[in-house]
N, C-alpha and C positions, 0 to 999 in steps of 0.2 A: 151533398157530396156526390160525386159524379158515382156510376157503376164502374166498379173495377173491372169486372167482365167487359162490358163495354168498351174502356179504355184499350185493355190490351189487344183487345178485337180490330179496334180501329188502327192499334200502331202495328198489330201484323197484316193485316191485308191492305194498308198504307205502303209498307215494307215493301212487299213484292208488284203493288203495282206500280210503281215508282221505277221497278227494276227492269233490266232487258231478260232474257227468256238465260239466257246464259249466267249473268250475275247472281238470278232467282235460284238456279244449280247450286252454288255457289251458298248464298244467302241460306236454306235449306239444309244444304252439308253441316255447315255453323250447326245450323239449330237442330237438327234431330243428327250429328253425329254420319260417319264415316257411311251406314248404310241406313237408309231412309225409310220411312214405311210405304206404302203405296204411290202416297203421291210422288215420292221422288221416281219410280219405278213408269208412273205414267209420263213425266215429265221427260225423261231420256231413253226412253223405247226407243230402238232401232224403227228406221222408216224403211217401206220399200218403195225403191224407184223400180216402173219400168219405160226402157228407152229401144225402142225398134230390136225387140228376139231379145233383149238382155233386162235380165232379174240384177236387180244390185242395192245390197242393203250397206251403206255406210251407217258408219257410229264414232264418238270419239270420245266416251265417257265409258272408262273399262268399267268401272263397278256395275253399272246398268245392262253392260254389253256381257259380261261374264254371269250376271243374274239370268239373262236369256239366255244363253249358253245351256245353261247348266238345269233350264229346266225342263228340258228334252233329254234323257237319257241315249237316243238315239241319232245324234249328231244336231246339222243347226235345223230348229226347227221351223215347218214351215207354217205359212200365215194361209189362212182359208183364200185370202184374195192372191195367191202365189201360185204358176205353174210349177208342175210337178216338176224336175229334173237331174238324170244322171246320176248330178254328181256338186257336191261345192267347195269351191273355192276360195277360201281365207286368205285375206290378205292383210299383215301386219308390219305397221309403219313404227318402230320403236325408236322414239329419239332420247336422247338423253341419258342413256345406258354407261355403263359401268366398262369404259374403255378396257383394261383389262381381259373380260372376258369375251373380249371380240377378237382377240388379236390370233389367238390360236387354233390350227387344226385340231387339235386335241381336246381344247374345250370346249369350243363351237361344235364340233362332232358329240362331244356327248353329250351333251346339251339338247341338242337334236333328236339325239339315238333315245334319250329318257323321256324325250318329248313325248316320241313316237312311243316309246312301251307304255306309258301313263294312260295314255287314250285309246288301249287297249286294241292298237294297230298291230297288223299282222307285218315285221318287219324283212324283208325281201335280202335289202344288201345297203351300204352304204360307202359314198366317198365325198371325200374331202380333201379341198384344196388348200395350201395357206398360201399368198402372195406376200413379194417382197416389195417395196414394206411395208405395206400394211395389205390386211383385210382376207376373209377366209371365204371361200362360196363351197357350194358344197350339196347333198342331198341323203335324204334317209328314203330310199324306194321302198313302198308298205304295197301288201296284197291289193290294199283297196285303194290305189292312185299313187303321192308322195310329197314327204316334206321339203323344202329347200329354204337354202336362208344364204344371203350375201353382206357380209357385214364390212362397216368403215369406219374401226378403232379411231381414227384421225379426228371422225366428226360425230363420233359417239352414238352412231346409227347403226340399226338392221332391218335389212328387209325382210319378211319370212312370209311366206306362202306354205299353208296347209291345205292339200287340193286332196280328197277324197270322194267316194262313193260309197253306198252300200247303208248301213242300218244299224252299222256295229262299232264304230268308231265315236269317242269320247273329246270330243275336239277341247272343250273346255280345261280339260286334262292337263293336254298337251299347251295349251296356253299358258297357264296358273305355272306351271314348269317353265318354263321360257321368264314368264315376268322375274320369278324367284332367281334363273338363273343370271338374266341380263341386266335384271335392276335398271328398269328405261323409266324415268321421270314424267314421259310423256309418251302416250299409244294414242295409235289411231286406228280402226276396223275395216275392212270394205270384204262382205261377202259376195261374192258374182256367181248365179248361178250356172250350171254347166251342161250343156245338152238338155236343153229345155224339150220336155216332150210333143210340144205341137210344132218343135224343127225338125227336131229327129223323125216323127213320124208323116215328113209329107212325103 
């Protein structure tokens, strides 16, 4: 009779090589569940590009992107092979969102404004736009940069940018609030670093 261990050895590593890198995500999730142990964590690490003076770390798998997040207490954290810089720049593509809570000044404003207190930003002033008819743009000025977000109820999309500096802001915070608030189906990431220090100091 065959080895059981064996058997099931060969139909999981059968499993994933059979699979494209995407599907493997996927396949994974199934089996060890909503948050993975390591290996899922190695599998969807944020990469960094750099492209002529620009730092840019895209991602499009929040659970992995929010585990990085959130393991830096002091905003995004940097990789040993990353120029120092300024300042970063978060850029959130949410699609699929909960039309509803795009349509309004009122709750696209505080949505934003909770955003911004959660990640322990020092808030400045805020305004906000609604359009007729549709979609709301807007910003939360904070001590250390500012949020902003331009949304389009119609096609169930927001754009947000969380652009900061400094040592003390909780950007993960400020994200986990947004998802809860907008209920988007579907995110996508792209961090761009800001005032790279071997531009700024030629």
């Amino acid at each position: 009779m065959a080895n059981p261990c064996i058997l099931i050895s060969s139909i999981v590593f059968g499993a994933i090589a059979v699979s494209s890198s995407t599907d493997t995500r996927s396949w994974l999730k199934r089996l060890f569940g909503k948050r993975t142990p390591n290996l899922m964590a190695a599998i969807a690490t944020p990469t960094i590009e750099n492209e002529a003076g620009w730092t840019l770390i895209p991602a499009d798998d929040p659970e992995s992107f929010g585990d990085w997040l959130g393991k830096d207490e002091e905003g995004l954290p940097f990789r040993p092979d990353e120029i120092p810089s300024l300042g970063s720049h978060l850029l959130i593509e949410m699609y699929g969102c909960n039309s509803k809570s795009l349509e309004t000044e009122e709750i696209v404003g505080k949505a934003m404004g909770d955003a911004a207190a959660a990640s322990k930003a020092t808030i400045v002033e805020q305004s906000f736009h609604e359009f007729k008819p549709f979609g709301v743009s807007g910003a939360v000025i904070i001590q250390e940069s500012h949020y902003t977000i331009h949304t389009w109820p119609e096609h169930r999309y927001a754009a947000v940018d969380l652009f900061y500096c400094g040592g003390t802001v909780l950007v993960h915070k400020a994200v986990e609030v947004l998802r809860e608030r907008f209920q988007p189906e579907r995110i996508k990431f792209l961090v761009v670093r800001r005032g790279l220090q071997n531009d700024v100091d030629k």
